[in-house]
N, C-alpha and C positions, 0 to 999 in steps of 0.2 A: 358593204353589202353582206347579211347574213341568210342563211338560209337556212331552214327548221330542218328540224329532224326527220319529217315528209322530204323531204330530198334526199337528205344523206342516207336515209334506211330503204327508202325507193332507188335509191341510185345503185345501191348494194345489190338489190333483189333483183333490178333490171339485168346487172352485171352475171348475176345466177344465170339467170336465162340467157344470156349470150353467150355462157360458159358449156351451156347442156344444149344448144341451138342445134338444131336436125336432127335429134338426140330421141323427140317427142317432148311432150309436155314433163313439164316439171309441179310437183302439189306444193301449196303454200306451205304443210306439214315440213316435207326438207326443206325448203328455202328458210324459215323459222328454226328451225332443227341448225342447222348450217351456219345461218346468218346471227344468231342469237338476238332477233327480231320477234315480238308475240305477234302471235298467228292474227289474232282479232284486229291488230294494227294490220299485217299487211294488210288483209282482207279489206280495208279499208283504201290503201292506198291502191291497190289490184283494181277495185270498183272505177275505179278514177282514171285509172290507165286505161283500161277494159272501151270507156267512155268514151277517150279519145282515141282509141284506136292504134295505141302503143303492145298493146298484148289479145292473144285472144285466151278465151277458158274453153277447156273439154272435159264433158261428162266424165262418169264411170270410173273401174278399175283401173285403169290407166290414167285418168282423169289429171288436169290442172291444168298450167301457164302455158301460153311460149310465146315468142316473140311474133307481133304483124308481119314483120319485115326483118329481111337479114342486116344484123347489128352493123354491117358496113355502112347502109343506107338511116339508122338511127342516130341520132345525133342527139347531144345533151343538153340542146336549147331544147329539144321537145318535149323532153322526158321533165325538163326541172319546170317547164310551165307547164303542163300537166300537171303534177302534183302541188306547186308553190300558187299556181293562178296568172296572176301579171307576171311580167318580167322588167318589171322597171324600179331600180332602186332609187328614184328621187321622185317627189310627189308631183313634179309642174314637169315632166316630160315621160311621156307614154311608152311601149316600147318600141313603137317604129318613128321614134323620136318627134314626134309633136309635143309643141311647148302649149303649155296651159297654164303660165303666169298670165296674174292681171294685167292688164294694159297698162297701167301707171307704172310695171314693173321694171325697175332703173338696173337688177345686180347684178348686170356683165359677164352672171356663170352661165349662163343659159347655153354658148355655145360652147363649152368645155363639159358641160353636163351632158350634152347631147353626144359629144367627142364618146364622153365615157360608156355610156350608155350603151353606142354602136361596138364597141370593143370588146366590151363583154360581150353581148350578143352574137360577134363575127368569132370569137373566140367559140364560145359553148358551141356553136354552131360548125366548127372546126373537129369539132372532138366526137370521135364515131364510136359507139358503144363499144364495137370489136374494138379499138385501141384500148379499152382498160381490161381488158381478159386476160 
């Protein structure tokens, strides 16, 4: 499983904001500034979080990020499908593990694919944004 650079540079910026959390809002300026991320990238990935409901934005002088919810209740299954989309690294099993092989399909991995599937999942889903601060 690989995952782009929309994770690994979101995962960084999320960690920003769990770092500065009650703090107020943080601008994508420092986080870029900080993260050595370009600002038009976050902006891009911020839009998306924003979407789903992982970050809110504030106007003004004081203006930018913070987090929905406090990073204990955050988890990195949200956050990497948020930005990644699916969460499934094999293409005949979904992420809440439904098999979408053909029917005539004989190759025996389907329940060891599914195995994997859920571990990653149970994993990422283990891991609270406040544990990487």
């Amino acid at each position: 499983m690989k995952f782009s650079t929309r994770t690994t540079y979101g995962v960084r910026a999320m960690i920003a904001l769990a770092a500065h959390y009650g703090q107020g809002s943080l601008s994508l300026q420092n986080i870029s500034l900080a993260e050595q991320i370009s600002r038009g990238y976050l902006e891009r990935l911020f839009a998306q979080l924003k979407k789903d409901g992982l970050v809110k934005s504030e106007k003004g002088k004081d203006g930018g990020y913070r987090l929905s919810k406090d990073p204990k209740r955050t988890n990195m299954f949200e956050i990497i499908k948020s930005l990644e989309g699916k969460m499934s690294p094999f293409h005949c099993v979904d992420e809440k593990g439904k098999i979408y092989c053909s029917e005539k399909c004989q190759c025996g991995a389907t329940k060891m694919l599914v195995d994997v599937q859920k571990a990653i999942n149970n994993t990422l889903k283990a891991i609270k944004l406040k544990d990487l601060v």
